[in-house]
PDB file with one MODEL, atoms N, CA, C and O in Angstrom:
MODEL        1
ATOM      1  N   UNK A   1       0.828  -1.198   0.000  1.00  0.00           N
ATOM      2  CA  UNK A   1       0.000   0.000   0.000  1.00  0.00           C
ATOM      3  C   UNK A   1       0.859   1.244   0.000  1.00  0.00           C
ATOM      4  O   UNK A   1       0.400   2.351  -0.280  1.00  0.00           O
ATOM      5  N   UNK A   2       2.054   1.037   0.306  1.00  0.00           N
ATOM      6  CA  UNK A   2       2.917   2.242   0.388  1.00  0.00           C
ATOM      7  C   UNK A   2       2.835   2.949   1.310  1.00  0.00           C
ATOM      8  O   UNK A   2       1.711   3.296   1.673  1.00  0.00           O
ATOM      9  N   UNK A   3       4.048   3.425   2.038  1.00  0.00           N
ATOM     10  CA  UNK A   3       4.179   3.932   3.266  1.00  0.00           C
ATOM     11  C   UNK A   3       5.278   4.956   3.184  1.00  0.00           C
ATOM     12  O   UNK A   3       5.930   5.131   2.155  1.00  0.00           O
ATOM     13  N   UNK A   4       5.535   5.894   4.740  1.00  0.00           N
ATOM     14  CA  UNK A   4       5.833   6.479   4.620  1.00  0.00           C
ATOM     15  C   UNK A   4       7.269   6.671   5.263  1.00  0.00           C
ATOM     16  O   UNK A   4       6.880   6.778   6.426  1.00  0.00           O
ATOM     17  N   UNK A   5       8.883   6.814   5.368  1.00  0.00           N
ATOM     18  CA  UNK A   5       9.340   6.500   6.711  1.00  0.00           C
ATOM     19  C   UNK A   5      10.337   7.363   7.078  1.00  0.00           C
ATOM     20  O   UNK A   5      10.634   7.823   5.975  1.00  0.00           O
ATOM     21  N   UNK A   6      11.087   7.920   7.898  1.00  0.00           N
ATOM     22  CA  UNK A   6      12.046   9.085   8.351  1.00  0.00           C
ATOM     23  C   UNK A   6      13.341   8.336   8.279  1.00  0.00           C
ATOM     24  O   UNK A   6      13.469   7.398   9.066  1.00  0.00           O
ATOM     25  N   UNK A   7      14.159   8.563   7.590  1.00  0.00           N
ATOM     26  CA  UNK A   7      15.760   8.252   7.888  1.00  0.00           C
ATOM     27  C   UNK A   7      16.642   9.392   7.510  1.00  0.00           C
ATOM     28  O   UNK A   7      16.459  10.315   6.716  1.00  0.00           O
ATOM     29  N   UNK A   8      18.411   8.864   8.870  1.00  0.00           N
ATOM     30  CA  UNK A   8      19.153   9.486   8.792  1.00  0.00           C
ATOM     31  C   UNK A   8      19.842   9.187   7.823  1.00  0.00           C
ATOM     32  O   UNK A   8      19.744   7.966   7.697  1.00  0.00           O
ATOM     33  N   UNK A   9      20.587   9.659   6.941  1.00  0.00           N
ATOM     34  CA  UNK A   9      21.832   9.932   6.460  1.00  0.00           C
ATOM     35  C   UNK A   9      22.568   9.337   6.865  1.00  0.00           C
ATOM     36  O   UNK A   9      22.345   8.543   7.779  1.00  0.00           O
ATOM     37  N   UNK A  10      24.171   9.585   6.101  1.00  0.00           N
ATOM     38  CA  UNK A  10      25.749   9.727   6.739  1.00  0.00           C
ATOM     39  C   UNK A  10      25.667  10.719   6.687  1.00  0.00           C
ATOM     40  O   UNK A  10      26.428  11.005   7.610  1.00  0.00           O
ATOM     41  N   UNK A  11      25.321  11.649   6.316  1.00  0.00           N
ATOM     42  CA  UNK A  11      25.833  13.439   6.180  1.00  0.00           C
ATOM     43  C   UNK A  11      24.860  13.944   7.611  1.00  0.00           C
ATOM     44  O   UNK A  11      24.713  15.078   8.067  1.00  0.00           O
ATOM     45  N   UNK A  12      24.231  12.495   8.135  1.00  0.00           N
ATOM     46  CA  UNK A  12      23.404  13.503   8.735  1.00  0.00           C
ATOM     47  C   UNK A  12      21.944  14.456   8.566  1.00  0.00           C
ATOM     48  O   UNK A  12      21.439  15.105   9.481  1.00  0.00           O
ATOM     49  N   UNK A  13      21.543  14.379   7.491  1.00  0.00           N
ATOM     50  CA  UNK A  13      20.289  14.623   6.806  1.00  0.00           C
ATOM     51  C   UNK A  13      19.329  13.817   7.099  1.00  0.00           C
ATOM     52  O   UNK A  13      19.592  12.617   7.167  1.00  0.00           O
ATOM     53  N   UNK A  14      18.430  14.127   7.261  1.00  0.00           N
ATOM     54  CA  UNK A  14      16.977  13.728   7.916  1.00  0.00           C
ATOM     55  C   UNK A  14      15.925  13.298   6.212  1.00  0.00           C
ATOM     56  O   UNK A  14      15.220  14.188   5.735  1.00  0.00           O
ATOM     57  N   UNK A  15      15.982  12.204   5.673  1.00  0.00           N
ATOM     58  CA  UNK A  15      15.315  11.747   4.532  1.00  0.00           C
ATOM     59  C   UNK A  15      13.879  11.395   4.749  1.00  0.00           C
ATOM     60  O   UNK A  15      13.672  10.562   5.632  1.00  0.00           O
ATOM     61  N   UNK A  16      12.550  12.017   3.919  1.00  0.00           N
ATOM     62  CA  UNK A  16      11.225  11.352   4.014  1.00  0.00           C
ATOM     63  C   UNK A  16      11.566  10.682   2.764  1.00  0.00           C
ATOM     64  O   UNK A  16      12.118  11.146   1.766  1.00  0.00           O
ATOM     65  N   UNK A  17      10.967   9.045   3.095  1.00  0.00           N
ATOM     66  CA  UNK A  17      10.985   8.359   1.776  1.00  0.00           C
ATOM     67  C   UNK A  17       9.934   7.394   1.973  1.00  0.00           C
ATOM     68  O   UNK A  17       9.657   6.566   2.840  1.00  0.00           O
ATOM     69  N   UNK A  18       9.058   8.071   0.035  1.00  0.00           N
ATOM     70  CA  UNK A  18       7.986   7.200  -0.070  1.00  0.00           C
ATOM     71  C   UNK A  18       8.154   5.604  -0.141  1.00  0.00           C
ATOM     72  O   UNK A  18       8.725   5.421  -1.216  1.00  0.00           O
ATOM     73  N   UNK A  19       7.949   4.405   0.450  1.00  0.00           N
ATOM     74  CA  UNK A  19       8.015   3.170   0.211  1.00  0.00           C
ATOM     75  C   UNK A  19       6.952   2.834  -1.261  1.00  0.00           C
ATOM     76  O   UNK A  19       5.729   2.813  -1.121  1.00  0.00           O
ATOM     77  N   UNK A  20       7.410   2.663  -2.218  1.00  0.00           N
ATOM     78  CA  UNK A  20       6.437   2.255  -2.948  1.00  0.00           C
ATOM     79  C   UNK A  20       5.550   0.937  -2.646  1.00  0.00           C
ATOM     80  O   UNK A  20       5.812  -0.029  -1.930  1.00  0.00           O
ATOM     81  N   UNK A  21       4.043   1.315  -3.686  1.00  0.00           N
ATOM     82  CA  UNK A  21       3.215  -0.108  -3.492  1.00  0.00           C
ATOM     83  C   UNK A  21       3.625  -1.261  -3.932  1.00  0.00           C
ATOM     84  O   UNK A  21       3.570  -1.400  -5.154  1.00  0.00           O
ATOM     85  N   UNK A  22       4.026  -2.146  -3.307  1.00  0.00           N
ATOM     86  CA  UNK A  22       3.952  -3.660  -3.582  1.00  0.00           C
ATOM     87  C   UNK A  22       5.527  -4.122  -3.422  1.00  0.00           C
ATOM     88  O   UNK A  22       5.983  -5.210  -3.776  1.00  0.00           O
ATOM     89  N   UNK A  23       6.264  -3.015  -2.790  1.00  0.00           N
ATOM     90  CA  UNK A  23       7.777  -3.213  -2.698  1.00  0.00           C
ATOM     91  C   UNK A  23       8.309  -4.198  -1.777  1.00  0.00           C
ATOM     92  O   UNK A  23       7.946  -4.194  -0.601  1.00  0.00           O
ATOM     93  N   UNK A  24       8.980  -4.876  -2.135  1.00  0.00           N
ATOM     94  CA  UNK A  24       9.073  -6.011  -1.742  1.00  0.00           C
ATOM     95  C   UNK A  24      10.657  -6.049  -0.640  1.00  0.00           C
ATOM     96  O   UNK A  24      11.869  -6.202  -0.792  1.00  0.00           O
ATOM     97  N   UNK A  25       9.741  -5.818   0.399  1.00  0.00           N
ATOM     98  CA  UNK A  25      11.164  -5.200   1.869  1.00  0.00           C
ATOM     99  C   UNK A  25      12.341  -6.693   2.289  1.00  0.00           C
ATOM    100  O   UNK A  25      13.087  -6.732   3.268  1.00  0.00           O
ATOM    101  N   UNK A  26      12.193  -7.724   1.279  1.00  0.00           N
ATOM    102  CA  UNK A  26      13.495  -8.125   1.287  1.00  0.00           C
ATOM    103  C   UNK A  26      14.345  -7.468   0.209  1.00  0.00           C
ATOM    104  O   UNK A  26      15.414  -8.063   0.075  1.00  0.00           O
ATOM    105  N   UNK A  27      14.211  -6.520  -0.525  1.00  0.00           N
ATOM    106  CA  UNK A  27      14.993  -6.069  -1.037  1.00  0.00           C
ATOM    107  C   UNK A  27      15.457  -4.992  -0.570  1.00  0.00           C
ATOM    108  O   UNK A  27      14.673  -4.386   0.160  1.00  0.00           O
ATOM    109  N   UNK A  28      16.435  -4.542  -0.726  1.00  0.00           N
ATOM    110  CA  UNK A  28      17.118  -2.848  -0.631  1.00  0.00           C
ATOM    111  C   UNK A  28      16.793  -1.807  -1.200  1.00  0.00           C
ATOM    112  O   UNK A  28      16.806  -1.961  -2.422  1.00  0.00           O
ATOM    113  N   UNK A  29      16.437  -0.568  -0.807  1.00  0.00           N
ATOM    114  CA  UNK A  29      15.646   0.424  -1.566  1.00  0.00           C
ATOM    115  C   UNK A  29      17.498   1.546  -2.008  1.00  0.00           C
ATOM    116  O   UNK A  29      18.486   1.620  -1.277  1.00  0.00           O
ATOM    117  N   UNK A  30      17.326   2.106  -3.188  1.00  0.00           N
ATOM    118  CA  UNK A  30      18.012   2.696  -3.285  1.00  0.00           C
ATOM    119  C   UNK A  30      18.162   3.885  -3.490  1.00  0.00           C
ATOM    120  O   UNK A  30      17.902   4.241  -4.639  1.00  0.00           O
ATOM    121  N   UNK A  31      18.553   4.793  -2.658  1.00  0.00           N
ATOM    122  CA  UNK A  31      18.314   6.492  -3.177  1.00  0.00           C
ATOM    123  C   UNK A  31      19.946   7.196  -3.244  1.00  0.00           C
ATOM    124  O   UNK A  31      20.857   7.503  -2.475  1.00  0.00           O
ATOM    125  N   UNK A  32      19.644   7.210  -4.598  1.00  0.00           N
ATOM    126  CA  UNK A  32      20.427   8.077  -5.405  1.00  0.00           C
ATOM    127  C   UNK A  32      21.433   9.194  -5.318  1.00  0.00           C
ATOM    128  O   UNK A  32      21.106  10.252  -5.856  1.00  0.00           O
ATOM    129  N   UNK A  33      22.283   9.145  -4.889  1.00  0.00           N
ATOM    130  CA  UNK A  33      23.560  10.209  -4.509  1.00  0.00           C
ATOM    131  C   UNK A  33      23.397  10.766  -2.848  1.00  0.00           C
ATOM    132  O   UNK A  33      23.958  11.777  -2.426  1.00  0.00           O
ATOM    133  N   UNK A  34      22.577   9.941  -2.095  1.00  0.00           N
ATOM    134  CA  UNK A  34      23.101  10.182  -0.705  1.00  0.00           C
ATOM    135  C   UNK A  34      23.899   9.424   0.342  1.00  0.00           C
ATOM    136  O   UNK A  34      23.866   9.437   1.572  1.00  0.00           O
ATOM    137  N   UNK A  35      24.740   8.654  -0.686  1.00  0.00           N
ATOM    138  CA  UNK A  35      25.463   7.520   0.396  1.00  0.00           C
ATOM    139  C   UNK A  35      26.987   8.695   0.577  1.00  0.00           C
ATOM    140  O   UNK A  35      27.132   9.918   0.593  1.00  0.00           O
ATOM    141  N   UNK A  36      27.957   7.420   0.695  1.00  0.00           N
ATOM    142  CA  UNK A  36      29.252   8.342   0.991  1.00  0.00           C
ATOM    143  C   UNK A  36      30.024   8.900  -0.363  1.00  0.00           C
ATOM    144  O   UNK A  36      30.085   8.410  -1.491  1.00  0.00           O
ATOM    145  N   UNK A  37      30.601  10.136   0.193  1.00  0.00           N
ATOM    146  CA  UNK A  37      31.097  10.776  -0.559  1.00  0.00           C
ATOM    147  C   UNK A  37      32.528  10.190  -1.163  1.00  0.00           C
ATOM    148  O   UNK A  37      33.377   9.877  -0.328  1.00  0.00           O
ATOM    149  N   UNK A  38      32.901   9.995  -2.840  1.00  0.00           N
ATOM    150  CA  UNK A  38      33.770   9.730  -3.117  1.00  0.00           C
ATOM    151  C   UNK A  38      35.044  10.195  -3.027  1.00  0.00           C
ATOM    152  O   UNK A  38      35.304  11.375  -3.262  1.00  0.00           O
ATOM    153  N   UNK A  39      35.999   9.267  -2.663  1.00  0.00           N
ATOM    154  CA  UNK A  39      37.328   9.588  -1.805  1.00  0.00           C
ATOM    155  C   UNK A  39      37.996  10.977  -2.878  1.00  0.00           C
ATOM    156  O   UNK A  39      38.470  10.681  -3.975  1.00  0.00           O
ATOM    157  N   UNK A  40      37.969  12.025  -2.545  1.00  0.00           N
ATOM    158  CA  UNK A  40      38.729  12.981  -3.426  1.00  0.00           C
ATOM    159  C   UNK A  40      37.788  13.739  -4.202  1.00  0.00           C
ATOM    160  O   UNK A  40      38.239  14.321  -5.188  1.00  0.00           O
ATOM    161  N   UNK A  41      36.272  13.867  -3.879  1.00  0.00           N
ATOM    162  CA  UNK A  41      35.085  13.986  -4.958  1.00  0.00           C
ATOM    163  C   UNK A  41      34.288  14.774  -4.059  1.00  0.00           C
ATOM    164  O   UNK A  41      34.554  14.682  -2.861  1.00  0.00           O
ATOM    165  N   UNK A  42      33.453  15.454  -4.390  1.00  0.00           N
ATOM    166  CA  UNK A  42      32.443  16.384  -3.712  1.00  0.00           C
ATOM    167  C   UNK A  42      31.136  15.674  -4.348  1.00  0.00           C
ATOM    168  O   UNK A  42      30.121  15.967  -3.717  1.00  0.00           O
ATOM    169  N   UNK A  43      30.911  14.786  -5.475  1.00  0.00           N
ATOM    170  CA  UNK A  43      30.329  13.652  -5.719  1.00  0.00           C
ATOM    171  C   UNK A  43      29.945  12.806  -4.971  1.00  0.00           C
ATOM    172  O   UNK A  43      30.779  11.916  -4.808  1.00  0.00           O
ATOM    173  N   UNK A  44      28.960  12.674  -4.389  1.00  0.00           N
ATOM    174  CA  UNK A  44      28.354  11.214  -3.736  1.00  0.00           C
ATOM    175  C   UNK A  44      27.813  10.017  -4.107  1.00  0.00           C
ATOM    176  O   UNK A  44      27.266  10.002  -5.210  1.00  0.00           O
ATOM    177  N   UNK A  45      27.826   8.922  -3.409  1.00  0.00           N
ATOM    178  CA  UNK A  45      27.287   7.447  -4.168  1.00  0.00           C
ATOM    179  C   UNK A  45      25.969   7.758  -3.492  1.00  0.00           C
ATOM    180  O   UNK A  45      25.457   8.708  -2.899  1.00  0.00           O
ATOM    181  N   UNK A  46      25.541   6.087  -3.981  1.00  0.00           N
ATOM    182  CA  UNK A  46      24.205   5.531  -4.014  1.00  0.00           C
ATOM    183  C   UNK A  46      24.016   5.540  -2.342  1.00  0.00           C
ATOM    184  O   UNK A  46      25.024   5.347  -1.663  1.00  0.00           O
ATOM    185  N   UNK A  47      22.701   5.770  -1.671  1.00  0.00           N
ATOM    186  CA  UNK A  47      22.566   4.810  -0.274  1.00  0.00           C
ATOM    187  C   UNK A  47      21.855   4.012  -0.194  1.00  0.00           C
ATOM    188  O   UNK A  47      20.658   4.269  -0.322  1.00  0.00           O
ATOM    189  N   UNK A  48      22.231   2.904   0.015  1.00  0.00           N
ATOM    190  CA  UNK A  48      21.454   1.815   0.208  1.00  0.00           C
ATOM    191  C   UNK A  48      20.592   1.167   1.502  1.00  0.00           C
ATOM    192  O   UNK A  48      21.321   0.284   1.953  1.00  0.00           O
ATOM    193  N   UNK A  49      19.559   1.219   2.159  1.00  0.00           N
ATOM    194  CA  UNK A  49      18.971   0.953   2.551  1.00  0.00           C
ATOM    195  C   UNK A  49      17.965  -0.273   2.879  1.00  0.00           C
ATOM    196  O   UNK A  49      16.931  -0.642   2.322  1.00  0.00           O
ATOM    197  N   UNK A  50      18.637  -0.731   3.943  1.00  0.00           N
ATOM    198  CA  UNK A  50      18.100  -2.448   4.134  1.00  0.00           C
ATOM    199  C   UNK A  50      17.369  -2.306   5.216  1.00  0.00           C
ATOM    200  O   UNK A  50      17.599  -1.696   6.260  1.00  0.00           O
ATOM    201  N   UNK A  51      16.099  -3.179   4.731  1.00  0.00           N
ATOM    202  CA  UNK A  51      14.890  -3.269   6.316  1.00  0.00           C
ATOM    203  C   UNK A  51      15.459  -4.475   7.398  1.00  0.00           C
ATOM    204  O   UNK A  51      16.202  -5.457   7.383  1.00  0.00           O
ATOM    205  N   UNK A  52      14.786  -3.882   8.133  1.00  0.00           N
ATOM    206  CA  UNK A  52      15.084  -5.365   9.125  1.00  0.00           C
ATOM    207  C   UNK A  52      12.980  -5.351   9.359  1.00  0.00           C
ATOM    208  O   UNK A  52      12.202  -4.430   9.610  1.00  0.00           O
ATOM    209  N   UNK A  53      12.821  -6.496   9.172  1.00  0.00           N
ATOM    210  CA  UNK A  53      11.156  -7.183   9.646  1.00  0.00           C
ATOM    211  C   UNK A  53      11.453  -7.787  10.844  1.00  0.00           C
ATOM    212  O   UNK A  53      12.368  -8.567  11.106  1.00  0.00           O
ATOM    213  N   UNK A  54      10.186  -7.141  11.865  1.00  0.00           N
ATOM    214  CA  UNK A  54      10.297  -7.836  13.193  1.00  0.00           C
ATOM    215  C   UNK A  54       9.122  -8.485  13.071  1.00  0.00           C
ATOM    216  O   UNK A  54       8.317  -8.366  12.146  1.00  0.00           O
ATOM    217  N   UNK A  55       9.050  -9.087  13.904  1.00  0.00           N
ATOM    218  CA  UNK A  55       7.631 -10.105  13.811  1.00  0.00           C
ATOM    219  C   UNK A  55       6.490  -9.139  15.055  1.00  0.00           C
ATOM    220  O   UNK A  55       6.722  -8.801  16.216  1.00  0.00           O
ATOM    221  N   UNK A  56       5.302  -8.937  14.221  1.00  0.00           N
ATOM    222  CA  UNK A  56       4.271  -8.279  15.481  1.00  0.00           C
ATOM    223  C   UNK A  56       4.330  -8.557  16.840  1.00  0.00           C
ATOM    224  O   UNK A  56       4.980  -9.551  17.165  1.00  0.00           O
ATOM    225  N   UNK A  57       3.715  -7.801  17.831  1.00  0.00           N
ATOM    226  CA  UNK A  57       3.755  -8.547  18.973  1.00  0.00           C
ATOM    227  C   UNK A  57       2.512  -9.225  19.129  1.00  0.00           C
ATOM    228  O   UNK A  57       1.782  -9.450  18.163  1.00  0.00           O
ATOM    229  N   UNK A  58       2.212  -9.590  20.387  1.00  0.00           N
ATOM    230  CA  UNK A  58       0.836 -10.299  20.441  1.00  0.00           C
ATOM    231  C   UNK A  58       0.090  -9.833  19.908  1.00  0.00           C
ATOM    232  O   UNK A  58       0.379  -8.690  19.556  1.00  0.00           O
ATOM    233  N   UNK A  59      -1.010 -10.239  19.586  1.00  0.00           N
ATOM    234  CA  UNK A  59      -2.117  -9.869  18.958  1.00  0.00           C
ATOM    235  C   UNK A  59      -3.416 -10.245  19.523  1.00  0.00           C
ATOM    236  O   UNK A  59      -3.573 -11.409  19.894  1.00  0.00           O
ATOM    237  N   UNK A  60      -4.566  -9.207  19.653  1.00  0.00           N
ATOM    238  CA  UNK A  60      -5.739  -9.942  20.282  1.00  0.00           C
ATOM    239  C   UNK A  60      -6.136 -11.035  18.959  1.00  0.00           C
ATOM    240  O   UNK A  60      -5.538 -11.314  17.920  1.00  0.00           O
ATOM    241  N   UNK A  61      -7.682 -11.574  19.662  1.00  0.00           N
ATOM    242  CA  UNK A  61      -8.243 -12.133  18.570  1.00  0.00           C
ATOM    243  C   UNK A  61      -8.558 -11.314  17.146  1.00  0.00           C
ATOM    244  O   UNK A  61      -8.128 -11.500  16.007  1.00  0.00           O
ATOM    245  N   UNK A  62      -9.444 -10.377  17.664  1.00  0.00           N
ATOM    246  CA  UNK A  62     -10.071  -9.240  16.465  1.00  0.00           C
ATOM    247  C   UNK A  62      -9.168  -9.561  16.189  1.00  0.00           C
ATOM    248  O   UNK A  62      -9.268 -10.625  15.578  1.00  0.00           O
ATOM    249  N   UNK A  63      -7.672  -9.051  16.341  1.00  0.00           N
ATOM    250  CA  UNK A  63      -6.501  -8.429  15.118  1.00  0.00           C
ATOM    251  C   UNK A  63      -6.151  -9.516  14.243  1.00  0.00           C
ATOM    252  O   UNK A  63      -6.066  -9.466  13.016  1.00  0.00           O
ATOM    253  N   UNK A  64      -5.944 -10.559  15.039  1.00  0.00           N
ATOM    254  CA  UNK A  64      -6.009 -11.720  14.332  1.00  0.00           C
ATOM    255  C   UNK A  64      -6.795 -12.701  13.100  1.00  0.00           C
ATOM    256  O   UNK A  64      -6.519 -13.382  12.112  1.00  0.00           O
ATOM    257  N   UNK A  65      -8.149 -12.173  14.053  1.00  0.00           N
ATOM    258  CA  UNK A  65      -9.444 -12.199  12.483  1.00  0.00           C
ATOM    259  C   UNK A  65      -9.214 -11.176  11.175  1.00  0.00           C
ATOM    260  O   UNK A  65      -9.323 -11.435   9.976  1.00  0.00           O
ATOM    261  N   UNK A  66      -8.900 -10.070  11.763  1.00  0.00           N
ATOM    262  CA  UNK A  66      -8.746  -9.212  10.629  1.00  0.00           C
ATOM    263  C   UNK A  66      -7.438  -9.594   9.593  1.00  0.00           C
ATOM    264  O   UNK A  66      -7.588  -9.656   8.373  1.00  0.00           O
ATOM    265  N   UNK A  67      -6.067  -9.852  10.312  1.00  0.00           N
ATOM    266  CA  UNK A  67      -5.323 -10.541   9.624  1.00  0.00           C
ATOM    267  C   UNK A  67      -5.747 -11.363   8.312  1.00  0.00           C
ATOM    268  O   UNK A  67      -5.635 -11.092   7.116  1.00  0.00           O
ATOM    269  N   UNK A  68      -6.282 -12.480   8.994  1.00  0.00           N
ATOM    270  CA  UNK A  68      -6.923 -13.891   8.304  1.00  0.00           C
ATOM    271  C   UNK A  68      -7.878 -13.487   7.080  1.00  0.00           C
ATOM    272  O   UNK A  68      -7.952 -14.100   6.015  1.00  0.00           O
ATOM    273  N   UNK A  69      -8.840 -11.939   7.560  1.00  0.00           N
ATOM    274  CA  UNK A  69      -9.666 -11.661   6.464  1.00  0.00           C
ATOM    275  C   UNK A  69      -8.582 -11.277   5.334  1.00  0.00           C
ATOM    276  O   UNK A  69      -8.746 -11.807   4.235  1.00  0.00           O
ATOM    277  N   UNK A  70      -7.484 -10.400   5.505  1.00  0.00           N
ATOM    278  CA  UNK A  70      -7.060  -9.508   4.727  1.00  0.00           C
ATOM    279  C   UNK A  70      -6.139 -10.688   4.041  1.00  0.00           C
ATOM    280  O   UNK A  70      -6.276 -10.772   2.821  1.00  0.00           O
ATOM    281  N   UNK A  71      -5.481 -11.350   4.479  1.00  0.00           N
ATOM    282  CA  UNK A  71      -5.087 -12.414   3.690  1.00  0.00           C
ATOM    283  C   UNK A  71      -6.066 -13.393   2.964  1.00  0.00           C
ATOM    284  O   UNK A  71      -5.520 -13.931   2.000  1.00  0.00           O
ATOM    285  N   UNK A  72      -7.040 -13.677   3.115  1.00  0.00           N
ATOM    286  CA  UNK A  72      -8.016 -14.055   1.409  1.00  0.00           C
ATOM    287  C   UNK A  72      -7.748 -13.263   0.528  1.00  0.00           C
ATOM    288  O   UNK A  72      -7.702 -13.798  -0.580  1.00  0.00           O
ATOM    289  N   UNK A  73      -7.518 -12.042   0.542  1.00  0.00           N
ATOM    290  CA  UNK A  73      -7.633 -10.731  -0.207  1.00  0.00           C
ATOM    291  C   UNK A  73      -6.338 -10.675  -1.173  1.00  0.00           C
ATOM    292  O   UNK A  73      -6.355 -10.165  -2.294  1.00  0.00           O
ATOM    293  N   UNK A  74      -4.959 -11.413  -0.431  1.00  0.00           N
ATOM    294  CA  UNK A  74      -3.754 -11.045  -0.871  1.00  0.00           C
ATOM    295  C   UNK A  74      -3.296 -11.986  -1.707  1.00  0.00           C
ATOM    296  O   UNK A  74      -3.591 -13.160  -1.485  1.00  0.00           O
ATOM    297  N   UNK A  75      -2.623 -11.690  -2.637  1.00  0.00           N
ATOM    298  CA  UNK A  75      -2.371 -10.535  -3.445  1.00  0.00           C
ATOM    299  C   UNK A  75      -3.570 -10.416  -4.092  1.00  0.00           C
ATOM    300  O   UNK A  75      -4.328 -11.379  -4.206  1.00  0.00           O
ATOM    301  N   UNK A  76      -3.785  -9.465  -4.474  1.00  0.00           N
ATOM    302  CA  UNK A  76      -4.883  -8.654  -5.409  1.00  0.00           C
ATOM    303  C   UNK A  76      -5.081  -9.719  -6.706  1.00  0.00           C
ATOM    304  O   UNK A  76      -5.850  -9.437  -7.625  1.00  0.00           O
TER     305      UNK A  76
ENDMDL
END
């Protein structure tokens, strides 16, 4: 559905970045000239960005039914 999320930098910069729909968070998202700066270069690389997935915590029942509904549903 796409989301929304706050990250730091190396420079220190505070990034909003849209998660696109259907992105698939074992992969690495990549944004474009904010990684580290090249040795001798005022040029910057790629930053790469890796999720870590935690597993929910408990869950009541409801949340759990609702789960179960929304998965019939998935994928589209």
């Amino acid at each position: 559905m796409g989301n929304k999320i706050e990250i730091k930098t190396i420079g220190g910069n505070t990034l909003h970045l849209d998660i696109p729909p259907n992105f698939n968070l074992n992969e690495e998202l990549i944004i474009p000239r904010e990684g580290m700066s090249a040795l001798g270069s005022a040029s910057r690389g790629d930053l790469y960005v890796k999720f870590i997935i935690k597993q929910l915590p408990k869950l009541s029942e409801e949340a759990k039914a609702l789960l179960r509904k929304l998965k019939k549903e998935w994928p589209p």
